[in-house]
N, C-alpha and C positions, 0 to 999 in steps of 0.2 A: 428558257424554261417554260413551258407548256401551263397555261392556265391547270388544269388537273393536280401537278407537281406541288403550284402557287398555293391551294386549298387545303394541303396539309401541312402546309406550314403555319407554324403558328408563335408566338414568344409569350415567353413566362420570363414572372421574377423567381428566384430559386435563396434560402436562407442556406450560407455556406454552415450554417452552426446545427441545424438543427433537420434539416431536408425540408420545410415548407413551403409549398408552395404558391404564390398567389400572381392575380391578373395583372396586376399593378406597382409598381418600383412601391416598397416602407419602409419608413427612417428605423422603426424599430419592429424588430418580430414579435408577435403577439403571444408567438410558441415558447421561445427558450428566452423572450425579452434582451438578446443581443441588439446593439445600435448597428446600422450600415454594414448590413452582414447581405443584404438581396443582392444576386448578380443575374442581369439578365441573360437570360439563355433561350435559343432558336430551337422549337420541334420540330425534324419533317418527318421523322416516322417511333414508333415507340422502339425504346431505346433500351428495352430489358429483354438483357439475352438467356435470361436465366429459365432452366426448366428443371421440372419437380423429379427429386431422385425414382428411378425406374425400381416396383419392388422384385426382385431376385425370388420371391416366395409370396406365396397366400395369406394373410392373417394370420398370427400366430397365438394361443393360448398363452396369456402370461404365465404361470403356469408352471408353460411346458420350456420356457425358454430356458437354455442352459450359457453361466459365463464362464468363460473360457478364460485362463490362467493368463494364456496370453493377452488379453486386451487391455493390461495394465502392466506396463515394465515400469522397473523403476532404474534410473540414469545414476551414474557416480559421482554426486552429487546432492547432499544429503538436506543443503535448504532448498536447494529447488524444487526436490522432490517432495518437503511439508507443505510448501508452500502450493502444488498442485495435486494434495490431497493422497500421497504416497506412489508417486510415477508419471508417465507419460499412459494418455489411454490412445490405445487405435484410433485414428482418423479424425483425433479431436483438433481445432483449431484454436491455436493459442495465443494469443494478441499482448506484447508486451510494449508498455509506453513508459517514457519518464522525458524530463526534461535534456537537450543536448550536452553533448557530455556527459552523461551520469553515469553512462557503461553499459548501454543494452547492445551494442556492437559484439566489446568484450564478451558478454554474457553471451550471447547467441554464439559466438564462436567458440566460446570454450564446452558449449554443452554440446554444440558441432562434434565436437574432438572427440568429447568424450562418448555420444551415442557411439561412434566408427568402433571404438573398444567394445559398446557391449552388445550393438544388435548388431552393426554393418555398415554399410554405406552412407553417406548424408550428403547434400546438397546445402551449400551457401550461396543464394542467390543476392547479388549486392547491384541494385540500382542508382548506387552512392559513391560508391569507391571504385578503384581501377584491381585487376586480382592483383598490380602488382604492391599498392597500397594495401591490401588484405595479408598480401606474405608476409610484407613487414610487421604487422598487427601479430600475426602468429609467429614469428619469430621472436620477439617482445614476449610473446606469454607462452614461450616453449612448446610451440605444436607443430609437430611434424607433417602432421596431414595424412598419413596414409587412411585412403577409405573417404577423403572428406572431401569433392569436387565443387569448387568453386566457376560461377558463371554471373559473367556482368551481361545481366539483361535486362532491358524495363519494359518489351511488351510480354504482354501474357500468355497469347499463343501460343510463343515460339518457348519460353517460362516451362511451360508445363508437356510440349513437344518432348522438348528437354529432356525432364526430371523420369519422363516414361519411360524413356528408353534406359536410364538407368537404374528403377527400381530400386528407391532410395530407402531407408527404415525411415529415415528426417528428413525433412525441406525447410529452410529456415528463409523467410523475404524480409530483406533489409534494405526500403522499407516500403510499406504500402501505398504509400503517397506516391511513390518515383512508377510504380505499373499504371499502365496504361494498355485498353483496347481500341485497337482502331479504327474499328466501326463505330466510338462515340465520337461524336461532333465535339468533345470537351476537352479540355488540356489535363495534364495528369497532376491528381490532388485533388481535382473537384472534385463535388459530393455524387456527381452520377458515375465518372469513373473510381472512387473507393469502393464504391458501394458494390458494381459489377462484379469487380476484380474481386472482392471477398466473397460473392456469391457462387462467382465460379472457382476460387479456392478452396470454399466449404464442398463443393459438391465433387471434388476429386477428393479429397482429402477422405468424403465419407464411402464413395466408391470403391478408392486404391486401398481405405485400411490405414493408411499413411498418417501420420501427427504433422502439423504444418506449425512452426512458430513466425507468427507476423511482426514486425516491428513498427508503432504508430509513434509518429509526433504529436507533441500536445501544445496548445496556444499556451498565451499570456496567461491566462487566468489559470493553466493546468490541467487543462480536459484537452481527450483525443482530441486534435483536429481533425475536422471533418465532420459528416454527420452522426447525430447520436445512435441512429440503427446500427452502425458498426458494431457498437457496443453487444446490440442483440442479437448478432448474426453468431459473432464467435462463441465458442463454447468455455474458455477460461479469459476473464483480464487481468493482468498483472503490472501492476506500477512500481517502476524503479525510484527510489527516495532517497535522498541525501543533499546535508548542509552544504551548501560552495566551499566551505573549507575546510568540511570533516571529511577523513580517509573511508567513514564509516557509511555503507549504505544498506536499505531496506527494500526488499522484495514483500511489497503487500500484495494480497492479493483480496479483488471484490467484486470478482464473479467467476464461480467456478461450476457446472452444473456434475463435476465429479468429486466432489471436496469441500471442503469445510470453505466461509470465508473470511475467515476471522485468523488464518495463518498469516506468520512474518519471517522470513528467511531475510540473515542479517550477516553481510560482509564487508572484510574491508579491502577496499582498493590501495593494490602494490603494483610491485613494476613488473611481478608478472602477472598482473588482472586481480581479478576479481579473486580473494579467499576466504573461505565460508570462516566465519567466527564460533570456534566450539562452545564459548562459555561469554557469552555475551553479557550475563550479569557482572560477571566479576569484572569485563571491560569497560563497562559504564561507572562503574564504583571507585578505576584502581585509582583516580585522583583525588580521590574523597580524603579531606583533614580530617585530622581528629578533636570532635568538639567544636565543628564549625556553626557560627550563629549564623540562621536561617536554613539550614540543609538538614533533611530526612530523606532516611531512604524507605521505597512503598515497595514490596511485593505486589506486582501487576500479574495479569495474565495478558497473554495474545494467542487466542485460540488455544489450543494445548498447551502452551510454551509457557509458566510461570519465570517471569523477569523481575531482576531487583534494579529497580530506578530511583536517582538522585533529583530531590526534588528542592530548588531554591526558593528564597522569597528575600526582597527587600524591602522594606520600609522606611520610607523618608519623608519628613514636613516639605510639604506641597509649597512650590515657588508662586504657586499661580491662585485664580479662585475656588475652582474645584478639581478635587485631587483626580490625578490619572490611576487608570487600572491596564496594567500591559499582564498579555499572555502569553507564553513560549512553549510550548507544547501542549499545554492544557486548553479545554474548554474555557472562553472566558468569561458563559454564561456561570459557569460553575464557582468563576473565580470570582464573581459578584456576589454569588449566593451564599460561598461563605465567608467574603468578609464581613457582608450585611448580619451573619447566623454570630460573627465573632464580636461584632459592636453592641448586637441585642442580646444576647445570651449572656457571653463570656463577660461584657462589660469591658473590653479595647476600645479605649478610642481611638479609632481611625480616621474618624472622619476627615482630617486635615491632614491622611499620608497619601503619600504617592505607594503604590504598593507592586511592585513587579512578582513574577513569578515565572519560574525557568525549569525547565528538564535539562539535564544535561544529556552531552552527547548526540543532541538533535533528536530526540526522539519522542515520539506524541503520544500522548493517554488521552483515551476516552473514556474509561470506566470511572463510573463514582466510588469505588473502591479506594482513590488515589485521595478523596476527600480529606481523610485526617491528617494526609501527610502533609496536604499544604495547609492543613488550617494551622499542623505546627509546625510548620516554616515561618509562616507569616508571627504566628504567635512570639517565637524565636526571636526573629528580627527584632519586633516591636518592642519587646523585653531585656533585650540584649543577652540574653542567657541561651546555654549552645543547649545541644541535643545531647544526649549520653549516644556516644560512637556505636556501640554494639546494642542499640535499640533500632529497631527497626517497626511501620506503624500500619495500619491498614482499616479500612471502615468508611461506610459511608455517613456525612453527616446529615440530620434531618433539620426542618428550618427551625424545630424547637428543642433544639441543639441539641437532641438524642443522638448515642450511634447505634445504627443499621448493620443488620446482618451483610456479608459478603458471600459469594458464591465461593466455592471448589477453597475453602480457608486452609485447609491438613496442606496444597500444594506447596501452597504461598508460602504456608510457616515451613517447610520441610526447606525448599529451595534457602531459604535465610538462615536455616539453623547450618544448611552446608556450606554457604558463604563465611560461616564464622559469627553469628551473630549470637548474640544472649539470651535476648529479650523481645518479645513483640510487642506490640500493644494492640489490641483488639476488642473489638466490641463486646460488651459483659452479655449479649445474649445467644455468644456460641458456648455455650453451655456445654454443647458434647465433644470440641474442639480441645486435644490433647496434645501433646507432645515431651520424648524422654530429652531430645536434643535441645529444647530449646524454652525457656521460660513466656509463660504468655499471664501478661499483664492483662487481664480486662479491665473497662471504663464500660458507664452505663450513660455518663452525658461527657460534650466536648471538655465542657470546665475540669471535671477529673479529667479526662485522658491530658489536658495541657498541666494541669499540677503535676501529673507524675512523669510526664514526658521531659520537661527540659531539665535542666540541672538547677539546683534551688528554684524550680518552679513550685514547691506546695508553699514554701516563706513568701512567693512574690504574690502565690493567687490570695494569700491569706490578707495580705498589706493589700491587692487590691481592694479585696472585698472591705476592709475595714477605710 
């Protein structure tokens, strides 16, 4: 090698988590604060092949611009398609991650299947499996394949050679970590080869017109592997969810730049794949007893979707010195705030419980809407006295134990009064908050909404107070 050669080269440390760069090997990144995340890497020439889409036209007057019908289909498949804001858009690129095993395999092949029915052609590019491990997959979940060509490749060259010559409606990469270009000096999964390889995916994808579904792995902790630009290159992410031992999983989504991001498409895994769940309230509920102490069920929202969730709580004298607070779907800055709003307010003593709290079904709330429902859980428990089965509760509580108005209320009460419910309980300042189906209890502080909530709750609050 030629002194000249020698002078451009040069070595960096490189953060696998986060892409920073620096001169010098660090125990921890300064950027995304990962431990022993630098791997040393050799430059000898710059390493980005990526160049800026060529414009086909002059500037255009917003304006004057016209959209066309077609740059959003929608697939037969009716959570996928909430959950990416009502369809598939032209040339968008759509990165879907979850934990091994969760089903994005499944998922990707079966929307495979189904584009071939409604636009055409598709492409399953599997850098993971063999095709003839992919038959067996689609044999398992009844898919013939006609229209839907399968190709095991991991570089990207010959990937996208490929997929041109057959002018696909979909291209799906299963997964982004297994491509690789061979002109980087790096093995496939590092952050200078994802990163390429998304760049030159986004830029045919915006060229051809074409929707591209990518498929990422996600570390320990639950984020993409790989570096975080990922995230901002693609134009939807979608995370696959579900318990290790529930049938049931969630399609969230939390970057969309064509959609809402507050959609949740919610299925459950059978043995022919993945099946959308039409009524998912009443799936989360059907185990619900009658009159159980600690359970309330809360009218949520998830973007559009008003869902009815079952919300537990336990109470128990602490073994130890100071009592535990465990969370299962909820917030658990929330679940301190209001046991602390239930000790001062309401007059519970807790201080010496251990206090648990659970979603059933594996599924997570983060609205403070959910507020009343655990405070009467908790209250439940600690009481021993159950809930009235056909009440149902909602509001947010404040720390001087008022309840707070809640957004979109008509949804929430409409959804519970079709479930079969009686009764709601809601905050006394939805004032213009009606309904013919279903009775709505208001409360103006926690202490009433827990008087009238459990069963001989008004005889217990009265003997507390005395």
């Amino acid at each position: 090698m030629s002194k000249s050669d020698k002078s451009h080269i040069r070595t960096i440390f490189v953060c696998q988590q986060c892409g920073k760069e620096s001169l010098k090997w660090l125990g921890r990144c300064p950027n995304c604060q990962e431990w022993n995340s630098f791997v040393e890497k050799t430059i000898t020439a710059p390493t980005s092949s990526f160049q800026p889409i060529p414009l086909a036209s002059p500037p255009q007057e917003l304006s004057q611009v016209v959209i066309e019908a077609a740059d959003r289909f929608p697939l037969p498949m009716a959570e996928l398609n909430r959950v990416l804001g009502g369809g598939l858009v032209s040339g968008s690129l759509v990165l879907i991650s979850g934990d091994p095993g969760i089903g994005k395999s499944t998922l990707l092949l079966q929307a495979s299947a189904l584009m071939t029915q409604a636009q055409g052609k598709a492409v399953y590019v599997s850098g993971e499996e063999t095709l003839h491990q992919i038959k067996l997959r689609a044999e398992r979940l009844r898919i013939k394949g006609e229209g839907l060509y399968l190709l095991a490749e991991t570089e990207l060259e010959v990937i996208l050679n490929q997929i041109e010559q057959l002018s696909p409606s979909l291209v799906v990469i299963d997964s982004i970590q297994t491509v690789y270009l061979p002109e980087l000096d790096t093995a496939p999964g590092s952050i200078t080869q994802v990163r390429e390889c998304t760049l030159r995916l986004m830029r045919w994808a915006k060229l051809s017109a074409v929707p591209i579904f990518i498929a990422g792995h996600v570390t320990k902790d639950g984020a993409i592997a790989g570096p975080r630009v990922l995230e901002h290159i693609v134009d939807a992410v979608l995370y696959l969810e579900g318990e290790p031992f529930s049938a049931y999983r969630l399609l969230r989504c939390v970057k969309n730049r064509f959609g809402s991001t507050n959609e949740v498409g919610i299925f459950e895994m059978k043995s022919e794949g993945l099946v959308e769940v039409d009524n998912p309230s009443q799936v989360f509920l059907s185990r619900r007893g009658s009159q159980a102490v600690g359970s309330v069920v809360v009218p949520t929202l998830e973007g559009s979707r008003p869902l009815l969730v079952e919300i537990q709580a336990l109470t128990n004298p602490t073994s130890f010195g100071l009592p535990r607070r465990t969370a299962n779907g909820v917030d658990f800055g929330r679940l301190l705030l209001i046991t602390a709003v239930l000790a001062r307010r309401v007059g519970l003593k807790l201080g010496n419980q251990d206090i648990i709290a659970n979603v059933t079904g594996g599924f997570k709330i983060g609205e403070p809407a959910a507020d009343l429902g655990i405070a009467l859980s908790i209250a439940s428990s600690f009481r021993d006295a159950g809930v009235d089965p056909q009440l149902a509760a909602v509001g947010e509580v404040g720390l001087s134990g008022e309840l707070r108005a809640v957004s979109q209320l008509d949804r929430r009460v409409s959804e519970a009064a079709r479930l079969g419910f009686k009764r709601c309980l809601v905050p006394k300042v939805e004032t213009k908050a009606s309904s013919k189906d279903i009775e709505l209890i208001p409360a103006s502080t926690l202490r009433e909404a827990i008087g009238v909530g459990l069963v001989g709750g008004k005889a217990r609050a009265r003997a507390d107070e005395d």
